[in-house]
C-alpha positions as CSV (number, residue, x, y, z in Angstrom):
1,X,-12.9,9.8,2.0
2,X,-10.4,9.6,-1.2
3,X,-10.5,10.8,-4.3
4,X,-8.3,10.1,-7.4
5,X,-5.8,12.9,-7.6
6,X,-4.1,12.6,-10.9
7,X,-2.1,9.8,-12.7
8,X,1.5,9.9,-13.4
9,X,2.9,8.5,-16.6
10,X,5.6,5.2,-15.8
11,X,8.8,5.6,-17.5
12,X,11.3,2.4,-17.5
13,X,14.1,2.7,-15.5
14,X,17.5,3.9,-16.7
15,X,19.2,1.1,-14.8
16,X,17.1,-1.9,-16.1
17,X,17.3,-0.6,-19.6
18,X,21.2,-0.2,-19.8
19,X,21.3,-3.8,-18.5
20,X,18.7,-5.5,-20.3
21,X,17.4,-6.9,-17.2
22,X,13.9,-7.8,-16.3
23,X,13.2,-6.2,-12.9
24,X,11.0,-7.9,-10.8
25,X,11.4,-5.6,-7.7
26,X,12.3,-2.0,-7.2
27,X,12.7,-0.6,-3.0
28,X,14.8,2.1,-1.4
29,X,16.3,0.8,1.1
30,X,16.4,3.8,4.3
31,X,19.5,2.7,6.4
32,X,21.3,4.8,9.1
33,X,23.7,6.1,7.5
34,X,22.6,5.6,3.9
35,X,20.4,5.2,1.1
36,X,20.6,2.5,-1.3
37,X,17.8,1.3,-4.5
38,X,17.7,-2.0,-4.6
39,X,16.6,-4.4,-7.8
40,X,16.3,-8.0,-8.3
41,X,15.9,-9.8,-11.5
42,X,16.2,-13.2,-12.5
43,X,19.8,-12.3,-13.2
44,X,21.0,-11.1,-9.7
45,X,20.5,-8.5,-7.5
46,X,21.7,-4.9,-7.9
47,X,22.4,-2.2,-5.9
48,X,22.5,1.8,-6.7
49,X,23.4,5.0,-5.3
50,X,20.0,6.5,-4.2
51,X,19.2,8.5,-7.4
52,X,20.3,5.6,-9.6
53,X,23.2,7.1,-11.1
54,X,26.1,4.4,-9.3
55,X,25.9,0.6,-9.3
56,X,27.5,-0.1,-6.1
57,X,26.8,-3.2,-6.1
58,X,26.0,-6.7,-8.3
59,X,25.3,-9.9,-6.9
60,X,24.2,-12.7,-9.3
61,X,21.9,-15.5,-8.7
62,X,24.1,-18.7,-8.6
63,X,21.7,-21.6,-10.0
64,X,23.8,-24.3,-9.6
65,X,22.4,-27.6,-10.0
66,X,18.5,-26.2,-10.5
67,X,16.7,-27.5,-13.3
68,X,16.5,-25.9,-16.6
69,X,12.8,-25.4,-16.2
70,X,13.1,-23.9,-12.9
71,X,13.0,-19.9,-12.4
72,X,15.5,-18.5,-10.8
73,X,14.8,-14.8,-9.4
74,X,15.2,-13.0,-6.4
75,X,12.2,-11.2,-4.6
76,X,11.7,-9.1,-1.2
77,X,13.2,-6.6,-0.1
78,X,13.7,-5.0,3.0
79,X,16.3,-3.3,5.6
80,X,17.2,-3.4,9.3
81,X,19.5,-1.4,10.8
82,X,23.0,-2.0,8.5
83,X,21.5,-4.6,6.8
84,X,19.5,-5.6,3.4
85,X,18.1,-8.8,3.3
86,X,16.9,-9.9,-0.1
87,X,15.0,-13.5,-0.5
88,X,15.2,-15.8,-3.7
89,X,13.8,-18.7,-5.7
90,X,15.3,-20.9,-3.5
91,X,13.4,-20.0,0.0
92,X,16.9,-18.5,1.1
93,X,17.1,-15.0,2.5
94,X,20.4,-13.2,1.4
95,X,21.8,-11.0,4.7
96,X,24.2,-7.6,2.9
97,X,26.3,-6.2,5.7
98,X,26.5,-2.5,4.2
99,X,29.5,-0.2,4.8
100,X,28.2,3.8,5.8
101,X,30.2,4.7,2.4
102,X,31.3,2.7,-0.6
103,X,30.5,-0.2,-2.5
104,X,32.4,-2.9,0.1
105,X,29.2,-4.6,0.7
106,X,29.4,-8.2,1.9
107,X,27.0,-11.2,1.8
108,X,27.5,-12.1,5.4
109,X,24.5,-14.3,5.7
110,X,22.0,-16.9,4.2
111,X,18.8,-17.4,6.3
112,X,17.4,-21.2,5.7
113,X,13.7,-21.2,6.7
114,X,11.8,-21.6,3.8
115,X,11.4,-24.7,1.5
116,X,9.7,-22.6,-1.3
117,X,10.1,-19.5,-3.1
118,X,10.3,-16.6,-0.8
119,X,7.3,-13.3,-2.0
120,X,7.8,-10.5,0.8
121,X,9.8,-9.4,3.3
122,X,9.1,-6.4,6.3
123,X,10.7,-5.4,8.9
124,X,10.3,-2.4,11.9
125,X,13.1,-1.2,14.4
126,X,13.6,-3.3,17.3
127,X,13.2,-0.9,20.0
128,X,16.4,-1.7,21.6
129,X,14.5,-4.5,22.8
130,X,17.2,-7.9,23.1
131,X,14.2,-10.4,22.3
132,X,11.9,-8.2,20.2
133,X,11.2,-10.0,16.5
134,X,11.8,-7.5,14.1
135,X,11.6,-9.0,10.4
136,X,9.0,-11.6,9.2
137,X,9.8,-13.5,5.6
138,X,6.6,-15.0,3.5
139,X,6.8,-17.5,1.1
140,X,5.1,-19.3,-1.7
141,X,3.2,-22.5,0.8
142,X,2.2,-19.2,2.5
143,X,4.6,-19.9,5.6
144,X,5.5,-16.8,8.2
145,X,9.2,-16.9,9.5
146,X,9.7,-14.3,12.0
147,X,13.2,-13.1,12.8
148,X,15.2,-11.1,15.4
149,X,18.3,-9.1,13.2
150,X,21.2,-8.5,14.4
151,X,25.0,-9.4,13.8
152,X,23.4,-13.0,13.5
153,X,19.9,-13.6,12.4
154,X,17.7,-15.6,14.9
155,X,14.7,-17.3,13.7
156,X,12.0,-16.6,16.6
157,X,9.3,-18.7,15.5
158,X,7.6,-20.2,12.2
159,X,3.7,-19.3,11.1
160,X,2.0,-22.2,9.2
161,X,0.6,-21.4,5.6
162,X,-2.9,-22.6,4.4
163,X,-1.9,-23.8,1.3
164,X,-2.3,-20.4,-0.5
165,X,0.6,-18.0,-1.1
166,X,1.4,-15.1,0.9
167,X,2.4,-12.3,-1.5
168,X,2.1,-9.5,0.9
169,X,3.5,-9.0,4.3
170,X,4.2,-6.2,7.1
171,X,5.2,-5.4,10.6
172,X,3.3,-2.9,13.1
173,X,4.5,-2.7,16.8
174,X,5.0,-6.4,16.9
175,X,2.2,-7.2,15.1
176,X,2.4,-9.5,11.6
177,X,0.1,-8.7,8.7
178,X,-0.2,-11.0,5.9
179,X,-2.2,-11.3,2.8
180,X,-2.8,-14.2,1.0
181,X,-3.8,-15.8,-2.3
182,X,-7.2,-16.5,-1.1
183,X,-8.0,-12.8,-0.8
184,X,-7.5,-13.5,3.6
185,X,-5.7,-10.7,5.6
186,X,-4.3,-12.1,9.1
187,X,-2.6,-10.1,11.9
188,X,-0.6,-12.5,14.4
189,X,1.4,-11.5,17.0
190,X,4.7,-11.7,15.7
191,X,7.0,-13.3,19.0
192,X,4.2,-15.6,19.4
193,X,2.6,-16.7,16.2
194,X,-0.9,-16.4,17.9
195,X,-3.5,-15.2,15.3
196,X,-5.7,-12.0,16.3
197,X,-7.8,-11.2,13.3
198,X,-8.7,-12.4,10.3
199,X,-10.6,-10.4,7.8
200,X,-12.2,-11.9,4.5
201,X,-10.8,-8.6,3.1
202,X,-10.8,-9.2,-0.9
203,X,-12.5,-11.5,-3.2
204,X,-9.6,-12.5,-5.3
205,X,-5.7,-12.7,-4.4
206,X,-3.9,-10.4,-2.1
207,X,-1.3,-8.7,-4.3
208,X,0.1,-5.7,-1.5
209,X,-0.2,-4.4,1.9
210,X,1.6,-1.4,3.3
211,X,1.3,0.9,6.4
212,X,1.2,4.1,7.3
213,X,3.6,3.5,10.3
214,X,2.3,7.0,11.9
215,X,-1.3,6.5,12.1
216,X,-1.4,2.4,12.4
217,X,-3.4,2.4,9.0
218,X,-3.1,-0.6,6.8
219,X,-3.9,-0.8,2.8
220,X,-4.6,-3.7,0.8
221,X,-4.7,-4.3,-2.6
222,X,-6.0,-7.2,-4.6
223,X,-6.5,-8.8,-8.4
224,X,-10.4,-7.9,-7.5
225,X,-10.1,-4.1,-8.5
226,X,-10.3,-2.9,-4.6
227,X,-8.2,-1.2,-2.5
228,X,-9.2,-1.1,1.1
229,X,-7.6,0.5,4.3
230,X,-7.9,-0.9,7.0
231,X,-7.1,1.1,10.9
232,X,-4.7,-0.8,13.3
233,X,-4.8,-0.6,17.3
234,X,-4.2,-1.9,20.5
235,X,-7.2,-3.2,22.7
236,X,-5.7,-1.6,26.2
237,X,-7.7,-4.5,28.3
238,X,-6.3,-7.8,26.1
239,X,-3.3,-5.5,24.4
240,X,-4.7,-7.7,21.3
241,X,-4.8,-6.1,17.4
242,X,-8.1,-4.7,16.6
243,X,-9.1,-3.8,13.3
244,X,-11.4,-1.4,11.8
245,X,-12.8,-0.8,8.1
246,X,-11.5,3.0,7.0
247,X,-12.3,3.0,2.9
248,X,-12.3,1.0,-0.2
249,X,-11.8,1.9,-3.3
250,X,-12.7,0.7,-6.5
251,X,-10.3,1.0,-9.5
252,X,-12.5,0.2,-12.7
253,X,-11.2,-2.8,-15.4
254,X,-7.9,-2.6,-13.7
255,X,-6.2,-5.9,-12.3
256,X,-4.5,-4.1,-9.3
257,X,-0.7,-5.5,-9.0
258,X,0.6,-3.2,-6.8
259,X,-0.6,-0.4,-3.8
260,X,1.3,1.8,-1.3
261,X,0.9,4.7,0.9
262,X,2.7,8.0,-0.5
263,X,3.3,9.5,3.1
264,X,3.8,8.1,7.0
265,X,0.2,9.7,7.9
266,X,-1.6,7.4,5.2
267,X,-3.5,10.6,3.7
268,X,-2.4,9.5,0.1
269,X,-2.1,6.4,-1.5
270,X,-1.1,5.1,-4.7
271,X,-1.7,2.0,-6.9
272,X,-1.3,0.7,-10.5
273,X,-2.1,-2.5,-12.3
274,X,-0.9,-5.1,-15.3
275,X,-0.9,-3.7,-18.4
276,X,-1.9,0.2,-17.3
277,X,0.9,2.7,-18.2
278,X,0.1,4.9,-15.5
279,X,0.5,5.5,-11.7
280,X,-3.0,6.7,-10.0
281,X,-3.0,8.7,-6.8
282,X,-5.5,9.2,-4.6
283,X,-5.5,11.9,-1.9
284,X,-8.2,12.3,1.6
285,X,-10.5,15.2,1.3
């Protein structure tokens, strides 16, 4: 059981303000050596010292022959081992090689696997494992690539969509979890594609999933006011995904936009929507 903790006040970042940018997307990006916030806009892609007080790092958005009435943006985030990988407009996936120290970062890579607009990107540590698929990419047509990183990006296998976007993805011990438009969640198995579960989870669009990585929990958020979380495991006879309903949460007149976990053990979580000026948390009891 949850209960609402307190709310914390959003303040506009420094950053975005100095540069009259529109941020779409905000992520810390946790590398080995490093740690790096990332921000994409429909300008480019930035990308700072951890407490925001050094660009390091600007990458703009090269439209070239795009039509005037198309947007151009970048969105999804996401790092594996020394690299960030960033998707755009375009349904290309932007691969930085990033140096332990400095701002030499490189564009050393542009994944092609999506026609459409790229929404999310996860990924989880490969294990050492040569053939394990580490990073899955979601798009607009709600298409799943799933990747294997490494000093060249190998695309492992491609997830149809259902005609719905997939705004929300994430990656659990070779497991994929996607949430879709429809208000669907669907765990596949991520070197495989096969689908394990799916769960008529929300009544309106999917707009976040995370995981508490520790615990195998799962939240998802939606433009329905609820925030469920969900408990991930491993049947030991098929070794298949099984699911179980943990708690839901109701957030009154609020069109949820955005949910995530506050620690690795999934006892807090926290979530805010469009037009609220606040972050609220909620803690177990």
């Amino acid at each position: 059981m949850f209960r609402r903790e307190r709310s914390i006040p959003l303040r506009c970042s420094a950053a975005a303000l100095c540069n009259n940018l529109s941020v779409l997307q905000v992520h810390w990006c946790v590398l080995p050596f490093r740690v790096l916030l990332v921000l994409t806009s429909h300008r480019g892609i930035q990308m700072y010292e951890s407490d925001g007080s050094v660009m390091v790092y600007w990458h703009a958005l090269d439209s070239g022959d795009v039509s005037p009435v198309q947007a151009v943006f970048a969105r999804g985030i996401a790092s594996s081992g020394h690299f960030i990988c960033v998707g755009t407009w375009s349904g290309r996936v932007l691969v930085f090689d990033i140096p332990a120290k400095g701002p030499n970062i490189v564009l050393s890579e542009e994944l092609a696997g999506h026609q459409t607009s790229v929404t999310d990107i996860a990924t989880e540590p490969a294990q050492g494992q040569d053939c394990m698929a580490d990073m899955v990419t979601a798009d607009d047509s709600g298409l799943l690539c799933v990747w294997r990183s490494g000093p060249e990006f190998k695309l492992m296998t491609q997830i149809p969509g259902f005609g719905v976007p997939c705004p929300a993805v994430q990656l659990w011990h070779g497991t994929v979890a996607a949430g879709y438009g429809d208000g669907q969640v669907r765990l596949y198995e991520a070197s495989t594609g096969t689908l394990h579960v799916q769960i008529s989870a929300h009544a309106r669009a999917i707009c976040a999933l995370d995981l508490a990585p520790e615990v195998g929990k799962l939240l998802s958020a939606a433009e329905d006011t609820f925030v469920h979380i969900w408990k991930l495991s491993r049947s030991p006879k098929t070794g298949h995904t099984e699911v179980e309903h943990c708690h839901a949460e109701c957030v009154p007149d609020t069109q949820v936009c955005g949910a995530r976990f506050c620690d690795p053990a999934g006892s807090s979580f926290a979530v805010t929507g469009y037009d609220l000026a606040e972050i609220l948390r909620f803690s177990s009891v």
